[in-house]
VOGU-500104 format. One line per field, with one value per residue: residue in three letters; x negated, y, z of N, C-alpha, C in turn; residue number from 1. Coordinates in steps of 0.2 Angstrom, whole numbers. Each point is the difference from the previous one (the first is absolute). Example, Ala and Ser with C-alpha at 12.3 -4.5 7.8 and 13.67 -1.06 7.14 Angstrom:
// residues 2
lomar: (ALA / SER)
n.east: (-66 / 2)
n.north: (-28 / 5)
n.up: (39 / -4)
ca.east: (4 / -4)
ca.north: (6 / 6)
ca.up: (0 / 1)
c.east: (-4 / 4)
c.north: (6 / 5)
c.up: (0 / 3)
fiba: (1 / 2)
//
This chain:
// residues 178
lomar: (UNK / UNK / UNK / UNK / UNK / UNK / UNK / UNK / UNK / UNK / UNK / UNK / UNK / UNK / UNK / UNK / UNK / UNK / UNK / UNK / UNK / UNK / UNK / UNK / UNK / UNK / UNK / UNK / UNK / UNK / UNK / UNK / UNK / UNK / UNK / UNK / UNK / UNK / UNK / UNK / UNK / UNK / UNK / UNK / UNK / UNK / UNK / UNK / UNK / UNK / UNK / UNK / UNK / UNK / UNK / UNK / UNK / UNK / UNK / UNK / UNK / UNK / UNK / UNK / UNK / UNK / UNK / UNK / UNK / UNK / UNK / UNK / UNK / UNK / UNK / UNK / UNK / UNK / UNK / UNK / UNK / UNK / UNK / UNK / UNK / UNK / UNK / UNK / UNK / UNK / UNK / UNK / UNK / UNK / UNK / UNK / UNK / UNK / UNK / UNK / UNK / UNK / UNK / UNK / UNK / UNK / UNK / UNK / UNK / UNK / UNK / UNK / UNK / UNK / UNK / UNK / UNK / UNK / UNK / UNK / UNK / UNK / UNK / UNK / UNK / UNK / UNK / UNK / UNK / UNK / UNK / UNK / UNK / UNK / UNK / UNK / UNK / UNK / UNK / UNK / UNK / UNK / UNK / UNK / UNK / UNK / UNK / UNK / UNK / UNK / UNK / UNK / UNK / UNK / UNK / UNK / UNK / UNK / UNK / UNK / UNK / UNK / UNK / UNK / UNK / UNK / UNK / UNK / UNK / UNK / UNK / UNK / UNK / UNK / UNK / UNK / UNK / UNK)
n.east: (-110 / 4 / 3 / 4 / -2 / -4 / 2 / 5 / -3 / 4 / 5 / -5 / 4 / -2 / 2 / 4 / 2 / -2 / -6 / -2 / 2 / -1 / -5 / 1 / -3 / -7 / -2 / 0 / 0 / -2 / 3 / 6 / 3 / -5 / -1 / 9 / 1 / -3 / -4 / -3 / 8 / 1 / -5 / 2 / 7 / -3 / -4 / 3 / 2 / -5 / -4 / -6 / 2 / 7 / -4 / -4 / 4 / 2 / -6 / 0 / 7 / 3 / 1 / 4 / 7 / -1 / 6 / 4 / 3 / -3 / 4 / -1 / 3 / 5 / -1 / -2 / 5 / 2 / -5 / 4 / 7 / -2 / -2 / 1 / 2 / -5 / -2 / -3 / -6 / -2 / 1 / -3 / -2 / 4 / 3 / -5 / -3 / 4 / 0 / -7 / -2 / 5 / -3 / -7 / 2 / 3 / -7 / -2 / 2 / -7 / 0 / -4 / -2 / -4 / 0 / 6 / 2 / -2 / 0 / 9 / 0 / -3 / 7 / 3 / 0 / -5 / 7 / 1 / 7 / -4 / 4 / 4 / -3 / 2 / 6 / -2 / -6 / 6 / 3 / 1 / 6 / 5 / 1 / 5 / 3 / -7 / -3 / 0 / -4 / -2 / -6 / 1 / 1 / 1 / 2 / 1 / 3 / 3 / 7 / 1 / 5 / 0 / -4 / 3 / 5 / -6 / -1 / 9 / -2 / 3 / -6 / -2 / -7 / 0 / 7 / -2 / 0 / 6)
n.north: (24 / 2 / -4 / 3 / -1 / 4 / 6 / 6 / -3 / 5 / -5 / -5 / -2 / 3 / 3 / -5 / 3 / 0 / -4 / 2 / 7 / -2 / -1 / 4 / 2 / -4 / 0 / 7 / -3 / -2 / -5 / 5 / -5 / 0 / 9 / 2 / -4 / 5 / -3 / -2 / 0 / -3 / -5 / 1 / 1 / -1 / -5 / -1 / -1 / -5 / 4 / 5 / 6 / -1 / -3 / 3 / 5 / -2 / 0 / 5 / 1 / -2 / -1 / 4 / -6 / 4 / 5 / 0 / 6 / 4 / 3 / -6 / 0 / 2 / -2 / -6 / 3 / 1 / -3 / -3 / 4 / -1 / 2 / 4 / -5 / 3 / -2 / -2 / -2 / 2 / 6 / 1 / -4 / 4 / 7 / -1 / -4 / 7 / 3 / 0 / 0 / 2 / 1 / -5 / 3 / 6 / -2 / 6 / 1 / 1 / 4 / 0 / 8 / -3 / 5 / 0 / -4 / 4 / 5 / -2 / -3 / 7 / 3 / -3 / 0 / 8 / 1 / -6 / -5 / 0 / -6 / 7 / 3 / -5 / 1 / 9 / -4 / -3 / 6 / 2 / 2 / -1 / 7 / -4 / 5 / -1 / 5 / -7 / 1 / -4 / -2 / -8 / -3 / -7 / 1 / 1 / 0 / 6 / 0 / 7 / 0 / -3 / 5 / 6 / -7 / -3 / 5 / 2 / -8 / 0 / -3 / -5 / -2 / 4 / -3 / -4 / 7 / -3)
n.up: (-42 / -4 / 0 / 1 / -5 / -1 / 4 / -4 / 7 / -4 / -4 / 1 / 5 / 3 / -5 / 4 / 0 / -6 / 4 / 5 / -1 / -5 / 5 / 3 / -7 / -3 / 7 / -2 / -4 / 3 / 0 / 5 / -3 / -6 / -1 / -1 / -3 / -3 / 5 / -5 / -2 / 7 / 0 / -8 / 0 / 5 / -4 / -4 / 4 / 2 / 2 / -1 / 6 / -4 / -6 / 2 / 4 / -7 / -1 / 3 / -2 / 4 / -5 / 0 / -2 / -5 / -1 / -5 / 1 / -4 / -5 / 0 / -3 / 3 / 7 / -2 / -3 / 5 / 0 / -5 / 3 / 7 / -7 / 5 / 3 / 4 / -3 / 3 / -4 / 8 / -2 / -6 / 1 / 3 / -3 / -4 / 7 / 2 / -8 / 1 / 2 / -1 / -4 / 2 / 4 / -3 / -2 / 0 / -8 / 3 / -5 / 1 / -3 / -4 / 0 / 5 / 0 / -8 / -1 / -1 / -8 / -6 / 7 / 1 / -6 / -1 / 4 / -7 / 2 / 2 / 0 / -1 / 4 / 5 / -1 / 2 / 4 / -2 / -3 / -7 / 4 / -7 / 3 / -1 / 6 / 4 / 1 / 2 / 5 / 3 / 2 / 2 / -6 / -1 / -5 / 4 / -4 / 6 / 1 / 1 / 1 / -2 / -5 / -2 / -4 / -7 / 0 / 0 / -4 / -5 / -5 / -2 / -3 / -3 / -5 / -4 / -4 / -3)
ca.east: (3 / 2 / -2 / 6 / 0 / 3 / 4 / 0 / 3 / -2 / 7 / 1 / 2 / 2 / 8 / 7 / 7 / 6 / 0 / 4 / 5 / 0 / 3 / 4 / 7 / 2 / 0 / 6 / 5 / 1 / 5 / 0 / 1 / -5 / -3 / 1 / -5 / -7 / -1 / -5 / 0 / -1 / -8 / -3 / 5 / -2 / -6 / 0 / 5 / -2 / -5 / -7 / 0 / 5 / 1 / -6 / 3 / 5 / -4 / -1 / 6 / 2 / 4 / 7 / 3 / 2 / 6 / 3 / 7 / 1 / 2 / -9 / 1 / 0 / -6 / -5 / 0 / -3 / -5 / -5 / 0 / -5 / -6 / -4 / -2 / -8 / 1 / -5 / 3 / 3 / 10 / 5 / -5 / 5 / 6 / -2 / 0 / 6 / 2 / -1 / 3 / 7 / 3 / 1 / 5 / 7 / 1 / 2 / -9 / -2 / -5 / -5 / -5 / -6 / -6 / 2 / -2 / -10 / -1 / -3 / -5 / -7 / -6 / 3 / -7 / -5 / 1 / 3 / -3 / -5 / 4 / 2 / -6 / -5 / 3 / -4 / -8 / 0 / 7 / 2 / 6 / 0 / 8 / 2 / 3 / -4 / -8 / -4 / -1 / -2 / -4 / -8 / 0 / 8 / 6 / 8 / 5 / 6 / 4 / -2 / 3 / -3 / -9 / 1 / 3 / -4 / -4 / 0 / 0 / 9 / 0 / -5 / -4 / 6 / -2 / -5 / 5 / -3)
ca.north: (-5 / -2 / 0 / 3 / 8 / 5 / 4 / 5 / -1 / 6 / 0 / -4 / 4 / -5 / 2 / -7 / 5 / -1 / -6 / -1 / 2 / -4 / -6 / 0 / 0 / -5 / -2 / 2 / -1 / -4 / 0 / 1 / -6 / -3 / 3 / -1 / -8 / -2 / 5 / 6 / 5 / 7 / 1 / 4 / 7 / 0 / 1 / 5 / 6 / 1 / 5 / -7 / 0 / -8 / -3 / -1 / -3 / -5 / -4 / -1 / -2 / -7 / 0 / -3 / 0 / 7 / -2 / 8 / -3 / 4 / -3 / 1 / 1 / 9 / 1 / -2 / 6 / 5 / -2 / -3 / 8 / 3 / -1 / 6 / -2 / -6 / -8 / -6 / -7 / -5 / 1 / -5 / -8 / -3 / 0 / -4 / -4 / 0 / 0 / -7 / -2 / 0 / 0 / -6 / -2 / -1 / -1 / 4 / 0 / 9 / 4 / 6 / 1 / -2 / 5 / -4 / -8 / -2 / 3 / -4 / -6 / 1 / 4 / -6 / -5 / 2 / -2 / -7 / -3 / -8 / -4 / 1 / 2 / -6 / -1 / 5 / -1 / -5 / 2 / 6 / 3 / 4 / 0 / 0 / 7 / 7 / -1 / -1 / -10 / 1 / -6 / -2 / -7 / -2 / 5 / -2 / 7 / 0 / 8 / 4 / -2 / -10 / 0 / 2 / -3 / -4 / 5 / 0 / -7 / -2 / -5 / -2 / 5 / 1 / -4 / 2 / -3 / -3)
ca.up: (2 / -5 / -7 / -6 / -4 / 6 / -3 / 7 / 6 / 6 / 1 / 2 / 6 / 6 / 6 / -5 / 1 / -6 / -4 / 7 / -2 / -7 / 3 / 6 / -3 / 0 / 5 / 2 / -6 / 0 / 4 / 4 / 6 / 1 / 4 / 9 / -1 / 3 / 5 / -3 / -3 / 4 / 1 / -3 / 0 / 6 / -1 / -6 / 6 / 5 / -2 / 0 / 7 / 3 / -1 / 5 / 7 / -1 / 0 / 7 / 4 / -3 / -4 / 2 / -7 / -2 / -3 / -1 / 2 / -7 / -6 / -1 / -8 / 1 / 6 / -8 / -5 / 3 / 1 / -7 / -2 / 3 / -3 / 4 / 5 / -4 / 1 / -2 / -2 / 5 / 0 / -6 / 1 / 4 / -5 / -5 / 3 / 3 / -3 / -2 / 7 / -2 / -7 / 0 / 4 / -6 / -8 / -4 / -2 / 2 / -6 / 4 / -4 / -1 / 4 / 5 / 0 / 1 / 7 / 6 / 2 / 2 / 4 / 1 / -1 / 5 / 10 / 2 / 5 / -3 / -6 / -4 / -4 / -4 / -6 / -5 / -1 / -4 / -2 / -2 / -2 / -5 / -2 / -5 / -4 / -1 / -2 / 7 / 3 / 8 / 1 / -4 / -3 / -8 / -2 / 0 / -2 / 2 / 0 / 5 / 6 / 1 / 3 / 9 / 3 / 5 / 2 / 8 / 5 / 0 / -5 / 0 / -6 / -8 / -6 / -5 / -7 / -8)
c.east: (4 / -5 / 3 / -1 / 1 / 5 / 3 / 4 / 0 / 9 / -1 / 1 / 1 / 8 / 4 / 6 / 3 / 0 / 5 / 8 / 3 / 3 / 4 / 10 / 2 / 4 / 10 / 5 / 1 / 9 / 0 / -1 / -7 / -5 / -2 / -2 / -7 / -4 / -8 / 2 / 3 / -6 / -2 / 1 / -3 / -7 / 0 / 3 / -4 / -8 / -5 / 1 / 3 / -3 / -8 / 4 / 5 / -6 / -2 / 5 / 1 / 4 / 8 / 2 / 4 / 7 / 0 / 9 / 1 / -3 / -9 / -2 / -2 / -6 / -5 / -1 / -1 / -5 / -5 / 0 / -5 / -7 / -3 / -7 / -7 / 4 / -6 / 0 / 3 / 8 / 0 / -3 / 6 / 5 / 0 / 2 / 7 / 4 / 1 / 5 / 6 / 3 / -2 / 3 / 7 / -1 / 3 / -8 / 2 / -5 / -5 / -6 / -6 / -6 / 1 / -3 / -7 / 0 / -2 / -1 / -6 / -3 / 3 / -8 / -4 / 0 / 5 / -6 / -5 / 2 / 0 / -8 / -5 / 2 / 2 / -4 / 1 / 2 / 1 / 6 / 2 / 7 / 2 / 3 / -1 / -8 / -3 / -1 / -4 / -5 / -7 / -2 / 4 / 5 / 7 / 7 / 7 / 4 / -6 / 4 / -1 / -6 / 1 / 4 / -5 / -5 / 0 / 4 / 7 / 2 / -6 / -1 / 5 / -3 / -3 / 5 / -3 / -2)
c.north: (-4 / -2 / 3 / 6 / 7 / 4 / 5 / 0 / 7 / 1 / -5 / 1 / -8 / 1 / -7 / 5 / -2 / -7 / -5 / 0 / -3 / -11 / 2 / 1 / -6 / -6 / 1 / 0 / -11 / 0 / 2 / -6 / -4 / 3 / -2 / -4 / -3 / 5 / 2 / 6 / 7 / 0 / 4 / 7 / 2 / 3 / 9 / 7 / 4 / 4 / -7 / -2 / -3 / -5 / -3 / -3 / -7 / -6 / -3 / -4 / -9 / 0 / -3 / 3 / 6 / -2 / 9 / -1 / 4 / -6 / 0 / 0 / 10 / 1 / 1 / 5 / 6 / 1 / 1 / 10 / 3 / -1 / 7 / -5 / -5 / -9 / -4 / -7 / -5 / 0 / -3 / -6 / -1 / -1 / -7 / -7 / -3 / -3 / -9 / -5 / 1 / -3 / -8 / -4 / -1 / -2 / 3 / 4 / 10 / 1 / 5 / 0 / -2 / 1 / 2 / -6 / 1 / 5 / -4 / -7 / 0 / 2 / -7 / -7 / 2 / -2 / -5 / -3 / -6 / -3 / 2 / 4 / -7 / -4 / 2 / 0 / -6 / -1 / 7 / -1 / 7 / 0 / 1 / 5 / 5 / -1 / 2 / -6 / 0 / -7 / 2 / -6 / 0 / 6 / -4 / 4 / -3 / 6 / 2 / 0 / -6 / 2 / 4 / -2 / -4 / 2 / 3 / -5 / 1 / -5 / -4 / 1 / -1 / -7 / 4 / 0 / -1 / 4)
c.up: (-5 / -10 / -5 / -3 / 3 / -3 / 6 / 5 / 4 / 4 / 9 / 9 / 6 / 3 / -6 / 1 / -4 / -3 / 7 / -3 / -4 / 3 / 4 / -3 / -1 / 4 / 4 / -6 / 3 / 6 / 6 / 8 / -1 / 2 / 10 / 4 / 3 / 3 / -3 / -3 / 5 / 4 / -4 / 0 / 8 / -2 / -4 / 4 / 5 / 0 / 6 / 6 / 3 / -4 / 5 / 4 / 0 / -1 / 7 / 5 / -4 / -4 / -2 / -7 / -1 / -2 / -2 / -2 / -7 / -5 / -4 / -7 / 0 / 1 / -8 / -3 / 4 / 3 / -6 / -4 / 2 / -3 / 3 / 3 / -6 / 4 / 0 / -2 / 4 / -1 / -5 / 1 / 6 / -3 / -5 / 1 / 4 / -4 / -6 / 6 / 0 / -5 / 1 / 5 / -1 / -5 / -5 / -3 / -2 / -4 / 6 / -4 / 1 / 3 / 6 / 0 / 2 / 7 / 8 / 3 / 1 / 4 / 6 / 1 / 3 / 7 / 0 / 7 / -2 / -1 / -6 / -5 / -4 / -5 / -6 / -2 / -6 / -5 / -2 / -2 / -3 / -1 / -8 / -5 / 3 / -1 / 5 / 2 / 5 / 2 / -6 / -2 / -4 / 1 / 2 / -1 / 2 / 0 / 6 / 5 / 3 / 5 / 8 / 6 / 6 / 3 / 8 / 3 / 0 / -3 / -2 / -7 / -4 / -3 / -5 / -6 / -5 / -5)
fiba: (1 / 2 / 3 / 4 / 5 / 6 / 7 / 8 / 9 / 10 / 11 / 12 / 13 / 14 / 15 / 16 / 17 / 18 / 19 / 20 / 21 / 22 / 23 / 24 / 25 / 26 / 27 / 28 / 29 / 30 / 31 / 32 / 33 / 34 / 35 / 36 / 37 / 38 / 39 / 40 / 41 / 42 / 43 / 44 / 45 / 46 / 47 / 48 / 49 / 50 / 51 / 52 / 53 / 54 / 55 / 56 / 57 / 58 / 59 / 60 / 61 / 62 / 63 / 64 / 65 / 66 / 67 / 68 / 69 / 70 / 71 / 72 / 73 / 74 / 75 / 76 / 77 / 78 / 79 / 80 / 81 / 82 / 83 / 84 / 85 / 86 / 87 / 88 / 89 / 90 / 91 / 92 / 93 / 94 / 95 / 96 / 97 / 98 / 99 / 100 / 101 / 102 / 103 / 104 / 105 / 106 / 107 / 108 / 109 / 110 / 111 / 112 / 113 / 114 / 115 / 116 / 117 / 118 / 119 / 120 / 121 / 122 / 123 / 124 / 125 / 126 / 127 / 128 / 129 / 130 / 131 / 132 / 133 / 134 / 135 / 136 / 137 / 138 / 139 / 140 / 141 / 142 / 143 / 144 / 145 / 146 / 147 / 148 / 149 / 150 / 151 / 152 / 153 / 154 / 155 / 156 / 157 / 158 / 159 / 160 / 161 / 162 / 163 / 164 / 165 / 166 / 167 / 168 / 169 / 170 / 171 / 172 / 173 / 174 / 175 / 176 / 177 / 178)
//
């Protein structure tokens, strides 16, 4: 599937635990009042808490805005400790997104690993919405500080946050840098 050099993938695992982990510090070092603030970030702590079988049944029920009455910064790190627990890319492509999400909302600028980013822009692009896949069809975005990139056509190079920003339709396609 790849064109890239080979080399030994026997480390490689389906469990984000530590990369989850890794954002979610991120996520919880931001200020308490801006946390409290937005109601993705106790979707996510929801999400992240909750096992398959409520999150099944919470699919099924109509949807009403979550609140938590604890300090969500805590809740974060306890959560981010628990590297017991397998994670799937769905839970970091949440944390990741939440996180983007916040931070552009306070404007306040968030460092998140590279390999993150590609991770889940990449698995991101494979189930974008058709919009969004047709303008991949037109269009290779290239993150600029990682090694990765997502479409098909002219090179366009932007941060990796930028690219998964518009990826899950929070922003429209990245500028193109100089």
């Amino acid at each position: 599937m790849s064109q890239r050099p080979r080399h030994d993938e026997s480390g490689v695992t389906g469990d984000w635990a530590q990369r989850l982990a890794a954002v979610l510090d991120v996520l919880a070092a931001m200020p308490r009042a801006e946390l409290s603030s937005h109601d993705d970030v106790a979707r996510l702590v929801w999400r992240l808490r909750a096992n398959r079988r409520a999150r099944s049944g919470a699919r099924l029920r109509r949807r009403e805005p979550l609140s938590l009455s604890d300090d969500q910064g805590a809740v974060l790190r306890s959560i981010a400790a628990d590297t017991e627990r397998r994670r799937p890319l769905g839970d970091l492509a949440a944390a990741v997104i939440t996180t983007l999400d916040v931070a552009s909302a306070t404007r306040r600028p968030v460092e998140l690993d590279p390999v993150t980013l590609g991770a889940v822009g990449v698995a991101r692009a494979l189930s974008a919405p058709l919009p969004i896949r047709a303008v991949l069809a037109g269009v290779t975005l290239v993150a600029t500080d990682g090694d990765w990139s997502v479409g098909r056509g002219p090179q366009q190079q932007s941060a990796g946050a930028d690219i998964v920003r518009f990826l899950y339709g929070r922003t429209g396609l990245p500028s193109a840098l100089s």
